[in-house]
C-alpha positions in Angstrom: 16.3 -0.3 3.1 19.1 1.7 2.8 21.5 3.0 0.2 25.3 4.6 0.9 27.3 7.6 -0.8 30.7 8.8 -0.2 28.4 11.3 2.0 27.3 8.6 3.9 23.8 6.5 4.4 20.3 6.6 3.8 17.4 4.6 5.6 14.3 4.1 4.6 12.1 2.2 7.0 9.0 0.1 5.6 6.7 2.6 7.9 7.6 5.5 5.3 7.1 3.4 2.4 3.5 2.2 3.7 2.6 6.0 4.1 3.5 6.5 0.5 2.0 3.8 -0.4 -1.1 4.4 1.3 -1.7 7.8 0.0 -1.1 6.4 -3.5 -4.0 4.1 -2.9 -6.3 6.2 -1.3 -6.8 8.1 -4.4 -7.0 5.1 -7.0 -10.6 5.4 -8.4 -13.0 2.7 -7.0 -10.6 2.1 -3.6 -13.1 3.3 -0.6 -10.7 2.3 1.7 -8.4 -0.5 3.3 -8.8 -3.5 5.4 -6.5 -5.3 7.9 -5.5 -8.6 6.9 -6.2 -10.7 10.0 -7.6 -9.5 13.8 -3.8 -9.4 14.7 -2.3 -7.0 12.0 -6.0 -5.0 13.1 -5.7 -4.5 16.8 -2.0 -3.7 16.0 -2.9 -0.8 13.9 -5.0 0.3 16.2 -2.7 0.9 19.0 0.2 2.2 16.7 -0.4 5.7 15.0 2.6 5.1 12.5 1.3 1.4 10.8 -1.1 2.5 7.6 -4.2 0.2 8.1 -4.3 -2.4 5.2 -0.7 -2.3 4.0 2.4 -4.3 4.7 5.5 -3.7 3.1 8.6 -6.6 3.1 12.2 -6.3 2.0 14.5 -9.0 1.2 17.9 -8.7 -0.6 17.0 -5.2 -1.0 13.8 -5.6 -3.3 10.4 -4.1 -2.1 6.9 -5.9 -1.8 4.0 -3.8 -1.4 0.6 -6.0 0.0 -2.3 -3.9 0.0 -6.0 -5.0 1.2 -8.6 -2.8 -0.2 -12.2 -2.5 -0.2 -13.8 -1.6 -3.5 -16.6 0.2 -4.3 -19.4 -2.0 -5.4 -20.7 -1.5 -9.3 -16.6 -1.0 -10.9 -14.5 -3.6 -12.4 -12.5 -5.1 -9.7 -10.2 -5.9 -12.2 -9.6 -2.5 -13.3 -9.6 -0.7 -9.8 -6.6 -3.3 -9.0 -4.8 -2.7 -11.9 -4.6 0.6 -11.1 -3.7 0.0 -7.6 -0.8 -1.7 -8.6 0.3 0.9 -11.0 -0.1 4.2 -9.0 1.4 2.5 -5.9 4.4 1.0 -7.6 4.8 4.3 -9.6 4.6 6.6 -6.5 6.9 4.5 -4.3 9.4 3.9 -7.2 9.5 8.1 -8.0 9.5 8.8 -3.9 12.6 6.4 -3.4 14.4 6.1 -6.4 14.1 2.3 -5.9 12.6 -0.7 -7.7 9.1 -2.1 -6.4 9.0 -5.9 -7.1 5.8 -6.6 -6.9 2.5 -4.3 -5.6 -0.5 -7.4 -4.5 -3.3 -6.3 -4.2 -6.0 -8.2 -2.1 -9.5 -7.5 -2.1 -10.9 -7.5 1.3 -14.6 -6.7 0.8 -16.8 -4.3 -1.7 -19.0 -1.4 -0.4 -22.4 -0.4 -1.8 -23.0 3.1 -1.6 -26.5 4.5 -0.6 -28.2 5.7 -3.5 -30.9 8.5 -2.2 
């Protein structure tokens, strides 16, 4: 993504939206933490520090789509805790860039239970 002034141009690569993006999601209530989609996008994370684990972002014709894959808590509404992924993600990347979000998906990838003592 990029955006040009008289000054000249700004770049945003999707790497630096995932980051925002991923520490948007990370403190949505109910989100214990992500998932890679496939063995592929997994084994890539792995062996690149600057991909965030469980998010992919795409551009086309300038508008943003955020895919997250999240593992939930087990015991709140899945319903709600992806509502409010969507929200707080799009809101944080849309305030952090100054750009429009089309669409934040949200994919749940499995639900933890917690140890109760």
């Amino acid at each position: 993504m990029s955006e040009g002034t008289h000054h000249g141009r700004i770049e945003v690569s999707p790497s630096a939206v995932a980051s925002i993006a991923y520490d948007a999601l990370l403190s949505c209530y109910g989100v214990v933490g992500t998932a890679s989609k496939d063995l592929a996008a997994g084994i890539a994370t792995r062996l690149t520090h600057d991909r965030k684990p469980g998010v992919a972002v795409h551009v086309e014709d300038g508008q943003i789509t955020i895919d997250v894959y999240v593992i939930v808590e087990y015991g709140t509404r899945i319903a709600a805790v992806a509502r409010s992924v969507m929200d707080v993600v799009q809101f944080r990347v849309e305030s952090a860039l100054g750009m429009e979000v089309r669409a934040v998906n949200v994919h749940i990838e499995g639900l933890r239970i917690s140890n109760v003592d």
